[in-house]
N, CA, C and O atoms as CSV, one atom per row, in Angstrom:
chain,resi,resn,atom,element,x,y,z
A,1,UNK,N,N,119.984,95.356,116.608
A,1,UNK,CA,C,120.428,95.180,115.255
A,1,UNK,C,C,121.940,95.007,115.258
A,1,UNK,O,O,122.527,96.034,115.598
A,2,UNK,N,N,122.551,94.195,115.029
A,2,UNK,CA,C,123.757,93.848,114.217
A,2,UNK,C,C,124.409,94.732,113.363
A,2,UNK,O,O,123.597,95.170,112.547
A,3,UNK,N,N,125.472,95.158,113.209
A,3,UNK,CA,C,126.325,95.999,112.446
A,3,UNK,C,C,127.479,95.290,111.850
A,3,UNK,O,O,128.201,94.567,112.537
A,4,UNK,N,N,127.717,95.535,110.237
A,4,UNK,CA,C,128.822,94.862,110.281
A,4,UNK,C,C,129.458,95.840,109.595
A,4,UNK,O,O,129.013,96.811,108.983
A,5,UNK,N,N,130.706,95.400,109.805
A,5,UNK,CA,C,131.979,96.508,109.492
A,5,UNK,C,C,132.528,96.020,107.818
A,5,UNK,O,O,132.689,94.927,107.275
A,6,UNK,N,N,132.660,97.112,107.483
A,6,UNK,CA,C,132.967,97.314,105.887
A,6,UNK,C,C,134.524,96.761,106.097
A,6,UNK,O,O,135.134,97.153,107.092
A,7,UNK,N,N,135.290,95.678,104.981
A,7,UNK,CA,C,136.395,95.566,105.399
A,7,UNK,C,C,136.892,96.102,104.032
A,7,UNK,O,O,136.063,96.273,103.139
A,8,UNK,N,N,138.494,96.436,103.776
A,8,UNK,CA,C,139.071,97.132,102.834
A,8,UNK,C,C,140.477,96.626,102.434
A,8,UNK,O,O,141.140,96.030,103.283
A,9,UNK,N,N,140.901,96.797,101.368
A,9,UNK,CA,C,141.823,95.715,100.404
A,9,UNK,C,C,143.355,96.417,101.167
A,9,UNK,O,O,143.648,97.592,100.945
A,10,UNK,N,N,144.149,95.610,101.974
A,10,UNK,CA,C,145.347,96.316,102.155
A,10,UNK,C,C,146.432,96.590,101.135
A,10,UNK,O,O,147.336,97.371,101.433
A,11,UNK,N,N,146.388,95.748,99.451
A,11,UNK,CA,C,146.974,96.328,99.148
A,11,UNK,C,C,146.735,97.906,98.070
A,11,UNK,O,O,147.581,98.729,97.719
A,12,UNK,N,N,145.346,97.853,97.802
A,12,UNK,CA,C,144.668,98.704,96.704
A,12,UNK,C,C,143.572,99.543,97.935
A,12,UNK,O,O,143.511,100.646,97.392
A,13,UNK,N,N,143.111,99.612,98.617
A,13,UNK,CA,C,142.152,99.949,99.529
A,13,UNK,C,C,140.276,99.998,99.299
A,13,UNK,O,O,139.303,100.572,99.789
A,14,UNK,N,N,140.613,98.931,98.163
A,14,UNK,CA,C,139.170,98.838,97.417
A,14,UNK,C,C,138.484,98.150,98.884
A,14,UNK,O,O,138.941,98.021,100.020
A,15,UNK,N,N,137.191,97.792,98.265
A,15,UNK,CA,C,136.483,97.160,99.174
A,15,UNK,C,C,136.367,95.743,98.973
A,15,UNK,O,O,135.889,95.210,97.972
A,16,UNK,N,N,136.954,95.017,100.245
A,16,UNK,CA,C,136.692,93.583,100.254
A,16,UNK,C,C,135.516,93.194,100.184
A,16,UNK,O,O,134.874,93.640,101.135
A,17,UNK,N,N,134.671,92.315,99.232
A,17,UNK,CA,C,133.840,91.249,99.938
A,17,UNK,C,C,133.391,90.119,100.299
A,17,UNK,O,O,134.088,89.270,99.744
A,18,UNK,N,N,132.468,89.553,101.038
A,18,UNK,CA,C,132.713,88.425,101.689
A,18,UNK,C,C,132.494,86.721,100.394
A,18,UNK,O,O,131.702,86.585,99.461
A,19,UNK,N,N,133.438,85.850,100.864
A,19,UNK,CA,C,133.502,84.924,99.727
A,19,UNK,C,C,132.734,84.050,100.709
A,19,UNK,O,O,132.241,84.803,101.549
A,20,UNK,N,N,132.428,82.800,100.956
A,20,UNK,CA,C,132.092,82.004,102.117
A,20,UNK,C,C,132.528,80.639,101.632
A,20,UNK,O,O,133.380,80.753,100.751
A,21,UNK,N,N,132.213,79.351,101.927
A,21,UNK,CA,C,132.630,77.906,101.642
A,21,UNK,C,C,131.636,77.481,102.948
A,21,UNK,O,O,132.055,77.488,104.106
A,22,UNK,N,N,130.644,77.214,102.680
A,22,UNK,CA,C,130.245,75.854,103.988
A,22,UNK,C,C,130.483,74.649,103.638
A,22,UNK,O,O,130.113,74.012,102.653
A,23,UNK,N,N,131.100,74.390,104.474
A,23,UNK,CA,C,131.953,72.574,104.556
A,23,UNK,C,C,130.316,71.593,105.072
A,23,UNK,O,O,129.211,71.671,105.608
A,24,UNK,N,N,131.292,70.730,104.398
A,24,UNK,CA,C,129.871,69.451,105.081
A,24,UNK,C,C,129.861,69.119,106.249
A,24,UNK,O,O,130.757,69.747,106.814
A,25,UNK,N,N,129.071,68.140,107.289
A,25,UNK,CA,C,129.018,68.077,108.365
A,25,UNK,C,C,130.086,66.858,109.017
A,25,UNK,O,O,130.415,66.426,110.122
A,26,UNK,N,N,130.396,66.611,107.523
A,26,UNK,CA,C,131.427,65.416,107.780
A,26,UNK,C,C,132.762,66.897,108.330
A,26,UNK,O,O,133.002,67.336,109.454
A,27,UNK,N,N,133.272,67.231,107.149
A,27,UNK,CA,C,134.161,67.933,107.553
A,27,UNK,C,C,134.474,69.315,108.981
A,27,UNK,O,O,135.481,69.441,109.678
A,28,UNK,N,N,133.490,69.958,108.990
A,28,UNK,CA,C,133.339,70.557,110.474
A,28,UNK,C,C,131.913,70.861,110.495
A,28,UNK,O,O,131.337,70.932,111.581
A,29,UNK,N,N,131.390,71.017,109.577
A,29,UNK,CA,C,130.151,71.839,109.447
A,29,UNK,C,C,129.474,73.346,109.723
A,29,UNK,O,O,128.343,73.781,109.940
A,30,UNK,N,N,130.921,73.926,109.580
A,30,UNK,CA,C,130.959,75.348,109.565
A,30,UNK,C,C,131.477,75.908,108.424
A,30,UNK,O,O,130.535,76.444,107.840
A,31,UNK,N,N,132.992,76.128,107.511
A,31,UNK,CA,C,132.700,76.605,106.696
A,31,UNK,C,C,133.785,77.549,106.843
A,31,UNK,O,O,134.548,77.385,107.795
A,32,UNK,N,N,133.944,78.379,106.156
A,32,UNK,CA,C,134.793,79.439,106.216
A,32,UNK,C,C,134.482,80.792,105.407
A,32,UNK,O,O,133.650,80.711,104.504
A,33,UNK,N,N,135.005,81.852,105.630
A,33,UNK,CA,C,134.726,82.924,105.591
A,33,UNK,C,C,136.085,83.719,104.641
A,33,UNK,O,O,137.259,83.488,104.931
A,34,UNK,N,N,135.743,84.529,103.659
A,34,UNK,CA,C,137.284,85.031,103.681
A,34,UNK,C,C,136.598,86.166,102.632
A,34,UNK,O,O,135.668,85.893,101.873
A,35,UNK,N,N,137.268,87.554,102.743
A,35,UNK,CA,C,137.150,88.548,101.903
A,35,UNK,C,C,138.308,88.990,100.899
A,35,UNK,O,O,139.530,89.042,101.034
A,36,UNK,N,N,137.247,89.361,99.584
A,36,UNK,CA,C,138.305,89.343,98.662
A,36,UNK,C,C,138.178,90.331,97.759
A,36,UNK,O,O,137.041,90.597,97.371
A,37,UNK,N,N,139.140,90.961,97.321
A,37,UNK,CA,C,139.222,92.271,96.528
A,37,UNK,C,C,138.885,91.833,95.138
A,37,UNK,O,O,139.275,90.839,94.526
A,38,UNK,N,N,137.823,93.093,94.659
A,38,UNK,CA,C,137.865,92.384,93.122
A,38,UNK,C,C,138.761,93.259,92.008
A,38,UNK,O,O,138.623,93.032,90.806
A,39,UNK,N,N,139.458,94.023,92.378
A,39,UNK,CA,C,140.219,94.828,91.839
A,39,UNK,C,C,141.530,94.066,91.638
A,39,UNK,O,O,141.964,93.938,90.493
A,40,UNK,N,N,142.274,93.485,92.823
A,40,UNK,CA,C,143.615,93.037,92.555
A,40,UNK,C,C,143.857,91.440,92.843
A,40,UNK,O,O,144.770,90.735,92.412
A,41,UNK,N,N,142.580,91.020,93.847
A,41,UNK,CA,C,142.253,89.409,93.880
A,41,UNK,C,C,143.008,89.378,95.051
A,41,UNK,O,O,143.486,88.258,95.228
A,42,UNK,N,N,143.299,90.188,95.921
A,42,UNK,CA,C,143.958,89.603,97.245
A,42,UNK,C,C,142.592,89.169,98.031
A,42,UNK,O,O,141.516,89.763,97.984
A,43,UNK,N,N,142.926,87.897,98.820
A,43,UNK,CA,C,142.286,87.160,99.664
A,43,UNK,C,C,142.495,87.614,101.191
A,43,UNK,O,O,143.657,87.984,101.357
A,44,UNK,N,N,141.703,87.698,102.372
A,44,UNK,CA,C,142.045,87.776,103.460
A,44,UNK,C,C,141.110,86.773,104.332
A,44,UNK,O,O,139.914,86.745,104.043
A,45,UNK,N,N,141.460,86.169,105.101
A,45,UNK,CA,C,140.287,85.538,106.211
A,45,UNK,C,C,139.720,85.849,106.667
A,45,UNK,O,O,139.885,87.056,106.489
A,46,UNK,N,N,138.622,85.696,107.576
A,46,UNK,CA,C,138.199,86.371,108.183
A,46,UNK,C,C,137.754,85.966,109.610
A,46,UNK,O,O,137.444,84.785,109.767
A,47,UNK,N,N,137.684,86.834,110.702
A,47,UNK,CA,C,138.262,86.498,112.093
A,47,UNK,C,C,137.165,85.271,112.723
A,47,UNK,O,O,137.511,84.596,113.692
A,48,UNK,N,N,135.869,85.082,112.082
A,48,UNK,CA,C,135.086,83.906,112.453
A,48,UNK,C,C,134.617,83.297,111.476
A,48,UNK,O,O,133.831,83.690,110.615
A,49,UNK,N,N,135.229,82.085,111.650
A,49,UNK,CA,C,134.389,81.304,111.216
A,49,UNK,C,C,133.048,80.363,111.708
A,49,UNK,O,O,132.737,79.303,111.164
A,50,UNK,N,N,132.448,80.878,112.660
A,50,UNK,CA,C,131.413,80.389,112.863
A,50,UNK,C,C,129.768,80.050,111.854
A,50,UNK,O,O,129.616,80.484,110.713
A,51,UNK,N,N,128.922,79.382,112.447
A,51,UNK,CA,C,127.676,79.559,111.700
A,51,UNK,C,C,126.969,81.006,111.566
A,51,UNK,O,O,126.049,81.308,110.806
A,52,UNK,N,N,127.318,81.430,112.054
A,52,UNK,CA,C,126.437,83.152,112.687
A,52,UNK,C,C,127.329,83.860,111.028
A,52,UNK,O,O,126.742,84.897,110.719
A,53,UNK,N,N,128.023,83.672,110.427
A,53,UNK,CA,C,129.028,83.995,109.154
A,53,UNK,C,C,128.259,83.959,108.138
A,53,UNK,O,O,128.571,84.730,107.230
A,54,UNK,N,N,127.213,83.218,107.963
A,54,UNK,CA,C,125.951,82.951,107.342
A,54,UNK,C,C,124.831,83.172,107.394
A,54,UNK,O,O,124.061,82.809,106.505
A,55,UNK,N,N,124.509,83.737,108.309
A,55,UNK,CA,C,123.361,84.065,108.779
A,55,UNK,C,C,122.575,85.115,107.901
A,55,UNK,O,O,123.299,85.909,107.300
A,56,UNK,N,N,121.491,85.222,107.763
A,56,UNK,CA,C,120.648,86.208,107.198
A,56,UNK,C,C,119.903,85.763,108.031
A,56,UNK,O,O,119.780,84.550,108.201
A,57,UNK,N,N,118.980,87.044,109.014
A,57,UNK,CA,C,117.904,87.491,109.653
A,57,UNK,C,C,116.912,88.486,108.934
A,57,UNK,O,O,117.074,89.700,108.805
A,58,UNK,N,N,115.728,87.633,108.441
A,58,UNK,CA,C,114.651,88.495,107.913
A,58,UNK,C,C,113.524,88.430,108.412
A,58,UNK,O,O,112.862,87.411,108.212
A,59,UNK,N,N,112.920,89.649,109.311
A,59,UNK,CA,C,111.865,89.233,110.159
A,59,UNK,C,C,110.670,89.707,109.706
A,59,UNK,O,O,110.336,90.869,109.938
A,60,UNK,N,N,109.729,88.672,108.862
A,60,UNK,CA,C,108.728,88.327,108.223
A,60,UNK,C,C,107.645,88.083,109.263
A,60,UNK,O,O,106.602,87.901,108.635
A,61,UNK,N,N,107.502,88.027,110.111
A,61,UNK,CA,C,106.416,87.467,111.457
A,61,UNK,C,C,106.284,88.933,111.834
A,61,UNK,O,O,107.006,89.724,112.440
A,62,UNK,N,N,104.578,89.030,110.998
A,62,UNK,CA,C,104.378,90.053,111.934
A,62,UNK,C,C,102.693,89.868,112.793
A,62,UNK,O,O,101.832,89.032,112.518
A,63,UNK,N,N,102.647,90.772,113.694
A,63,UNK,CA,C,101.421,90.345,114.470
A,63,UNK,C,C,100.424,90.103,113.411
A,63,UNK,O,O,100.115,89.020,112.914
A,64,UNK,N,N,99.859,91.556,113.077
A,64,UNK,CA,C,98.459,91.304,112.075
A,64,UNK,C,C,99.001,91.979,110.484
A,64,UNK,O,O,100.002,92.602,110.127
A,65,UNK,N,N,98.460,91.762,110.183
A,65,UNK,CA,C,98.338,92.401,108.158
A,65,UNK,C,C,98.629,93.647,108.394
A,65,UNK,O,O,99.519,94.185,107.735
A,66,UNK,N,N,98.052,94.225,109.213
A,66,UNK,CA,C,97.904,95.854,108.854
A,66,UNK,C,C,100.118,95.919,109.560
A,66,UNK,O,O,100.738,96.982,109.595
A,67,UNK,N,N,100.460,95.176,109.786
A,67,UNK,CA,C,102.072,96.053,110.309
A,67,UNK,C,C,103.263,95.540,109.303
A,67,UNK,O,O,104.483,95.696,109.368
A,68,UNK,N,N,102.263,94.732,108.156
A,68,UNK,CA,C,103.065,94.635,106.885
A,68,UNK,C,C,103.750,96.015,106.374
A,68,UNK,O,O,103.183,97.108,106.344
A,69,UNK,N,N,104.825,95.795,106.054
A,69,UNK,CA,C,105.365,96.948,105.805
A,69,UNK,C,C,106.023,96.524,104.179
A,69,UNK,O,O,106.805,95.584,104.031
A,70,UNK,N,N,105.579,97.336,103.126
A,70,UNK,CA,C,105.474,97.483,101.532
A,70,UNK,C,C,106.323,98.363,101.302
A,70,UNK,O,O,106.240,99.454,101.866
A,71,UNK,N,N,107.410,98.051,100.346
A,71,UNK,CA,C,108.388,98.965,99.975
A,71,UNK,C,C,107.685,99.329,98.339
A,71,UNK,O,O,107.629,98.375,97.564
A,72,UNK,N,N,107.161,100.707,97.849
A,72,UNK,CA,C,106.303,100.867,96.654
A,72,UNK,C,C,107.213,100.097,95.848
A,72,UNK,O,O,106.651,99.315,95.081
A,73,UNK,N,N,108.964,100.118,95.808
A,73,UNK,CA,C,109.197,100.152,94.572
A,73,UNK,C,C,109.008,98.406,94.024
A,73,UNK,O,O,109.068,97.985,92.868
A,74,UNK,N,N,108.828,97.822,94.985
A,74,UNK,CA,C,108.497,96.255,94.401
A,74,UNK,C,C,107.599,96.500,93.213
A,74,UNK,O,O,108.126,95.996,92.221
A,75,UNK,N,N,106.687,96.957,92.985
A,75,UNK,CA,C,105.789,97.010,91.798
A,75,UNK,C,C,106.554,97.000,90.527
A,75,UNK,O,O,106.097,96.688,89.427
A,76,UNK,N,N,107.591,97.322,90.755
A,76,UNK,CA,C,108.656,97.419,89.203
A,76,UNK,C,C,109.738,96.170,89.159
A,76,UNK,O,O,110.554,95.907,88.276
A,77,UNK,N,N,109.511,95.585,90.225
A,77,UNK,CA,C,110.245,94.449,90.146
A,77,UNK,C,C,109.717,92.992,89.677
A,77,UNK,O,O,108.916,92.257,90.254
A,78,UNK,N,N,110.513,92.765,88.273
A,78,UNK,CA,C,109.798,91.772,87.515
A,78,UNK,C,C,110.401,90.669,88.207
A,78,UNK,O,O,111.485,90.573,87.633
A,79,UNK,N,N,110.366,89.850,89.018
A,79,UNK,CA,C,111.327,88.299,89.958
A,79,UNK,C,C,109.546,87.989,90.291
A,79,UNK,O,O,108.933,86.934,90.126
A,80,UNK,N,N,109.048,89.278,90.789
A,80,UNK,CA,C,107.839,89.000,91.415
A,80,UNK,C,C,106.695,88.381,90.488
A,80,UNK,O,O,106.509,88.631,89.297
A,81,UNK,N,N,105.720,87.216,91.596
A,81,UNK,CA,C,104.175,87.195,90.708
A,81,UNK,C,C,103.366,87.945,90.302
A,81,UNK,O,O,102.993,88.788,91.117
A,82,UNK,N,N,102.803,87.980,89.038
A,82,UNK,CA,C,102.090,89.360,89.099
A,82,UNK,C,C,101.011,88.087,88.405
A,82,UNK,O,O,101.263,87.040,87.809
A,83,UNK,N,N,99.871,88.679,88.763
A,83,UNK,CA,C,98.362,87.572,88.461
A,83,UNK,C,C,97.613,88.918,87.968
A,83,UNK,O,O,97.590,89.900,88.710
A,84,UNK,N,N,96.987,88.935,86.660
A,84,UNK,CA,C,96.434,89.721,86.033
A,84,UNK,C,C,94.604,88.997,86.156
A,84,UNK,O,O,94.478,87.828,85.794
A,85,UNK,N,N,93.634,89.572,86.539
A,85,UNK,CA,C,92.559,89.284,86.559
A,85,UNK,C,C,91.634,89.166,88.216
A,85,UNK,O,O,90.605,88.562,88.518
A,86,UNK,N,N,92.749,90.213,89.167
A,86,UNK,CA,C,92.381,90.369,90.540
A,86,UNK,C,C,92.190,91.579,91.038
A,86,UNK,O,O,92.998,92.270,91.658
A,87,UNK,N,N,90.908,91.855,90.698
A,87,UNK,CA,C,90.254,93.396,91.165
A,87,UNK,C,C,90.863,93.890,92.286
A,87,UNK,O,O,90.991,93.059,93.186
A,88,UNK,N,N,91.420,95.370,92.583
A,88,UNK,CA,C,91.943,95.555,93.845
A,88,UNK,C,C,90.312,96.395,94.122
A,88,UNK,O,O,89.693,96.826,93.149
A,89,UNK,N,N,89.812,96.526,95.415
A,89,UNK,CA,C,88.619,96.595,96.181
A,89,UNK,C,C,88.949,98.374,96.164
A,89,UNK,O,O,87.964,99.108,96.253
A,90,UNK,N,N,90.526,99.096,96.032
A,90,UNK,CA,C,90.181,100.718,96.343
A,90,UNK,C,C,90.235,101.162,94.736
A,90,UNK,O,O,89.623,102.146,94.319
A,91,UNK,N,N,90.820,100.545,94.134
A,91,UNK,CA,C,90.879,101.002,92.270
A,91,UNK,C,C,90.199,100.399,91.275
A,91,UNK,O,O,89.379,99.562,91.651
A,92,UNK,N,N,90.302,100.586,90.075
A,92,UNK,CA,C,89.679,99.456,89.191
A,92,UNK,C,C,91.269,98.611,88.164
A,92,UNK,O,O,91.508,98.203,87.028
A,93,UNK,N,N,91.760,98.711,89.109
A,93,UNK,CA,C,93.319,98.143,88.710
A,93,UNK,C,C,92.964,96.750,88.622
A,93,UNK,O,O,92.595,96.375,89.735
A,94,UNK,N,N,92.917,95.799,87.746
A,94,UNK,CA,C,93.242,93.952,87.531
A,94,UNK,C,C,94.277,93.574,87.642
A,94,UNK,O,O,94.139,92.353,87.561
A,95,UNK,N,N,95.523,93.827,87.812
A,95,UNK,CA,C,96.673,93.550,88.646
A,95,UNK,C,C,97.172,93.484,89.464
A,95,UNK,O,O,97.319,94.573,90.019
A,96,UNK,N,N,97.801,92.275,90.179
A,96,UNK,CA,C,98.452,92.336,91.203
A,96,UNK,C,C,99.743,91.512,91.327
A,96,UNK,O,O,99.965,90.540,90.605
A,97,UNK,N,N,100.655,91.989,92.362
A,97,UNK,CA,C,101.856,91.032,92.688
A,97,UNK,C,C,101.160,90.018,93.832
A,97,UNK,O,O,100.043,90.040,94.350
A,98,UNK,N,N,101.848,89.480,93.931
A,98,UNK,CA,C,101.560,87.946,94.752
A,98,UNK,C,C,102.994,87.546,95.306
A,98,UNK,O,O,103.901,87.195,94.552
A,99,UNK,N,N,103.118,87.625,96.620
A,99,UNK,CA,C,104.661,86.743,97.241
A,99,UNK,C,C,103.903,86.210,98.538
A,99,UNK,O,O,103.352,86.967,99.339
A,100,UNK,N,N,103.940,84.703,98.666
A,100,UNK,CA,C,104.021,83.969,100.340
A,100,UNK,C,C,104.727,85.361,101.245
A,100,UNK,O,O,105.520,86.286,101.074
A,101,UNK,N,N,103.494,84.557,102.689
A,101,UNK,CA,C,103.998,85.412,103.616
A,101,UNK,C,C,103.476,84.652,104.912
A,101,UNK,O,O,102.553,83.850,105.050
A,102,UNK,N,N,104.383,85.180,105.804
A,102,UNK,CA,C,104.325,84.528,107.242
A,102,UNK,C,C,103.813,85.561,108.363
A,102,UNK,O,O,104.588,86.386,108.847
A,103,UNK,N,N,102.910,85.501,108.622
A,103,UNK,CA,C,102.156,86.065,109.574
A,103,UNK,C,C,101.652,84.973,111.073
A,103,UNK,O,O,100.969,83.954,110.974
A,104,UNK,N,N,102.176,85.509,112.287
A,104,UNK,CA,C,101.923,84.987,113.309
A,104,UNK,C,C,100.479,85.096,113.923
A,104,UNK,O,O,99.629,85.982,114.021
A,105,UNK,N,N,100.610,83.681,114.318
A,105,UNK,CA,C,98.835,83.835,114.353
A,105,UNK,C,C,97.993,82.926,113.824
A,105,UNK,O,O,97.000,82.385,114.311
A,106,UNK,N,N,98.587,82.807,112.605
A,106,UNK,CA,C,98.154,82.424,111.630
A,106,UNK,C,C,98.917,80.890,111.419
A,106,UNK,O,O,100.135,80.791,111.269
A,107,UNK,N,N,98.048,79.803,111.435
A,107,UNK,CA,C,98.613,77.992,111.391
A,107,UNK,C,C,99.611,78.433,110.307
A,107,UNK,O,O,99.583,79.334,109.470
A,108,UNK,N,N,100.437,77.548,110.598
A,108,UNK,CA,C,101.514,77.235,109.898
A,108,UNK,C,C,101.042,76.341,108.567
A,108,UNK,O,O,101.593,76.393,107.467
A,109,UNK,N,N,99.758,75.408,108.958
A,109,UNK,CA,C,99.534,74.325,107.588
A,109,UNK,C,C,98.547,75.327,106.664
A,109,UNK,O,O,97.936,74.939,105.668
A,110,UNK,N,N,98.512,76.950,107.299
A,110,UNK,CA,C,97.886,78.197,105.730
A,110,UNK,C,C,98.875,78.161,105.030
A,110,UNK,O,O,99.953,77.630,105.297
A,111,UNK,N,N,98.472,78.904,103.787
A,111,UNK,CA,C,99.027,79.096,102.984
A,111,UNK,C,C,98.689,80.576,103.078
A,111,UNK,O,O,97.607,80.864,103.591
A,112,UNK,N,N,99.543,81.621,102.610
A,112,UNK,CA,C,99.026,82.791,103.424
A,112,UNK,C,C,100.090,83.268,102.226
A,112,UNK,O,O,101.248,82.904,102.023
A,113,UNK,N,N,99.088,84.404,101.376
A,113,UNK,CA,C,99.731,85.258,99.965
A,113,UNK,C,C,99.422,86.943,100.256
A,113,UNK,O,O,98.291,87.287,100.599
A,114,UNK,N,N,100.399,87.833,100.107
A,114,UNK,CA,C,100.420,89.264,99.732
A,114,UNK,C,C,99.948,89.417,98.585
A,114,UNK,O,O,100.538,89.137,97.541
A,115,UNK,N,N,98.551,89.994,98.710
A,115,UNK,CA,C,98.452,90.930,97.107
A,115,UNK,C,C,98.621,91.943,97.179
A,115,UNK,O,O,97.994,92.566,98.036
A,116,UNK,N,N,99.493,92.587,96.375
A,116,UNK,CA,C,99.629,94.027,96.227
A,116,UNK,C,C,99.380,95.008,94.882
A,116,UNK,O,O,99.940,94.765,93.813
A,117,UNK,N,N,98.509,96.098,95.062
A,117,UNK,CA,C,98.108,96.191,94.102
A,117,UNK,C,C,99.284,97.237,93.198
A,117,UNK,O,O,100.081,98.037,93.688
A,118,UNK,N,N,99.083,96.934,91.875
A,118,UNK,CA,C,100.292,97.751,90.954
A,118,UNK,C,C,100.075,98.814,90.879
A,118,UNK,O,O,101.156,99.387,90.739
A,119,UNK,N,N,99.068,99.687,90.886
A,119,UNK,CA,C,98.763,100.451,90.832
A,119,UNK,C,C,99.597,101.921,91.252
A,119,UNK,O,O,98.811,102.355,92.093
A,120,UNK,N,N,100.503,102.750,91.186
A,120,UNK,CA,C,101.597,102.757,91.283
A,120,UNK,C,C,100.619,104.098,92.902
A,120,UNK,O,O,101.099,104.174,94.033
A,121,UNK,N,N,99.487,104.789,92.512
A,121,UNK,CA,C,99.012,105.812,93.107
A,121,UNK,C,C,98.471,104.901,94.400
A,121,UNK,O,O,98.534,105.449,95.500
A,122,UNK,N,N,97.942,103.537,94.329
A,122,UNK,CA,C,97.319,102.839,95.143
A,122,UNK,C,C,97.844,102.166,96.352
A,122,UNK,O,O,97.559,102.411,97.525
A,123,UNK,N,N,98.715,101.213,95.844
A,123,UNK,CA,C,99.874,100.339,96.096
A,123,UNK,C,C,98.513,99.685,97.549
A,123,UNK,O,O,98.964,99.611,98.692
A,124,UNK,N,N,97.488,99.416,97.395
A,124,UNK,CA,C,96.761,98.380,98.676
A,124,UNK,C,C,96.904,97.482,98.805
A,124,UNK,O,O,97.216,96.796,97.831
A,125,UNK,N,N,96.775,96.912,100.058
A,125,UNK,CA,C,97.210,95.428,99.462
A,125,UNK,C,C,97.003,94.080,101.014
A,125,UNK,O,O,97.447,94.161,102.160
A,126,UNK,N,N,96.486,93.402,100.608
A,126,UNK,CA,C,95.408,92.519,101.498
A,126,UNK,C,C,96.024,91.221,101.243
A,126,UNK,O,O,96.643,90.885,100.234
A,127,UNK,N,N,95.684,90.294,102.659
A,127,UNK,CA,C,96.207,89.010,102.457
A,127,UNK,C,C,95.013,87.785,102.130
A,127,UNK,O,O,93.825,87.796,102.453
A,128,UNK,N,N,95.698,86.855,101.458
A,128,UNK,CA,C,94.713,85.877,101.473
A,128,UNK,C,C,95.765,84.363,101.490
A,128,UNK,O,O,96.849,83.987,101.044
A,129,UNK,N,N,94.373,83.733,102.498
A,129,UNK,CA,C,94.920,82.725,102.997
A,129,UNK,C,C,93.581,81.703,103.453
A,129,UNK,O,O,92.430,81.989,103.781
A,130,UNK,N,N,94.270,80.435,103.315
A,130,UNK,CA,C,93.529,78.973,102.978
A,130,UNK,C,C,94.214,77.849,103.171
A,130,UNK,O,O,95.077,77.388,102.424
A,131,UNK,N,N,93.823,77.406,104.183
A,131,UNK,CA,C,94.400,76.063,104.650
A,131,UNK,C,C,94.489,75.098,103.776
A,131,UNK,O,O,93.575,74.484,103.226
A,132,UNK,N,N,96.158,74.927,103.610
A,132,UNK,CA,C,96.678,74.154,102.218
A,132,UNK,C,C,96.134,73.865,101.312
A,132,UNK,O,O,96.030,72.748,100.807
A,133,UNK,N,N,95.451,75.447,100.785
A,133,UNK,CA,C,94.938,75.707,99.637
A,133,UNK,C,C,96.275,76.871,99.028
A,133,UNK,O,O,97.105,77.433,99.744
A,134,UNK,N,N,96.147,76.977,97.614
A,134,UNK,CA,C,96.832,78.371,96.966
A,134,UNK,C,C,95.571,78.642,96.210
A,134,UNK,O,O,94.724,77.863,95.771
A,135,UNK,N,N,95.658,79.898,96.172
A,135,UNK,CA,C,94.770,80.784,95.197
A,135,UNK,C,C,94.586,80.695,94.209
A,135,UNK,O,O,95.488,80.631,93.373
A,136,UNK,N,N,93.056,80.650,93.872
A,136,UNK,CA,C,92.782,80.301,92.359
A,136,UNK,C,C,93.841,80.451,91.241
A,136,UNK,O,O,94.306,81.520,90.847
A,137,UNK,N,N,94.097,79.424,90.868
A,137,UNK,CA,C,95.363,79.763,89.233
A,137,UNK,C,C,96.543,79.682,89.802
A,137,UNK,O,O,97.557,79.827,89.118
A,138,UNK,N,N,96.588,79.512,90.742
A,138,UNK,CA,C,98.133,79.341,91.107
A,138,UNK,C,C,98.405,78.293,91.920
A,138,UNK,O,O,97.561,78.073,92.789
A,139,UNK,N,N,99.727,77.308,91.857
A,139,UNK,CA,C,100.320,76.088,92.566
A,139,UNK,C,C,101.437,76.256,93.048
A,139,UNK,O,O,102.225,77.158,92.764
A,140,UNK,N,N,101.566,75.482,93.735
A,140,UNK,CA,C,103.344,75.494,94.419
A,140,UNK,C,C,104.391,75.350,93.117
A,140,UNK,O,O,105.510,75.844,92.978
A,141,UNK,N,N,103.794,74.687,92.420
A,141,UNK,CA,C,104.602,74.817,90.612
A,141,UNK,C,C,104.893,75.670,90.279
A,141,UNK,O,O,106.102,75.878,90.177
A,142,UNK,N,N,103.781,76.838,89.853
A,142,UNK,CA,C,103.397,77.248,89.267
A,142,UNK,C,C,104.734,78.422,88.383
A,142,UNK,O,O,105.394,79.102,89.168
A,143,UNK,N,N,104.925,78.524,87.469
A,143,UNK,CA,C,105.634,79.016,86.958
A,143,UNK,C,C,105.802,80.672,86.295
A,143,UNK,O,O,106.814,81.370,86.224
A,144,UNK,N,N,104.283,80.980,85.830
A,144,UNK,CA,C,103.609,82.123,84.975
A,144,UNK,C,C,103.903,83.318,85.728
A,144,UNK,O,O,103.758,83.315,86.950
A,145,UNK,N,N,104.384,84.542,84.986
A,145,UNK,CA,C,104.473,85.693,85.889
A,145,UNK,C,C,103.664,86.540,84.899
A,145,UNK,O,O,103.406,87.715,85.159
């Protein structure tokens, strides 16, 4: 795991944070980096500018279903799908969240969905997946939460 170091405002000692700019590929195709206080607006650079400056690592590939790992409090988070009319199999709960998911193993041309149930005592939650199919009532469109 990667660590990154908290940087701090030299003239106020607030906390810097990171601003970014990725340039086009015409211009270098890296980009720049620079932290900035929101207290007094001082700017500082920062020591790389490389691609790795950008990076987010989220490791979604997991062997099987069961090493999905569910944080409860998503159930309160409205960003998420929630599809009302999907029996969970341990409650008599008709709700569920719904987010794509990448499981190894599993073709890349699935379509492969988390249901999780709302249920706040329950929280079960099973995958379903169908070769470039989506689940009844729902599209790559699809908009409805």
């Amino acid at each position: 795991m990667t660590t990154v170091a908290i940087h701090f405002c030299s003239n106020c000692n607030n906390i810097l944070y990171p601003q970014g700019r990725i340039l086009s590929a015409k211009e270098d195709g890296l980009g720049t980096l620079n932290y900035k206080c929101n207290i007094c607006g001082m700017v500082e650079q920062a020591e790389t500018t490389s691609k790795d400056a950008y990076k987010i690592c989220v490791d979604t590939n997991y062997e099987e279903e069961r090493d999905i790992q569910i944080d409860p409090l998503i159930i309160h988070d409205p960003t998420y799908l929630r599809k009302k009319g999907v029996e969970c199999e341990n409650c008599d709960n008709d709700e569920v969240i719904m987010y794509h998911h990448h499981l190894q193993g599993i073709i890349q041309s699935k379509v492969t969905f988390v249901y999780l149930c709302t249920n706040p005592k329950c929280l079960n939650h099973w995958v379903h997946s169908n070769e470039g199919e989506y689940p009844e009532g729902i599209s790559d469109t699809d908009d409805s939460k």
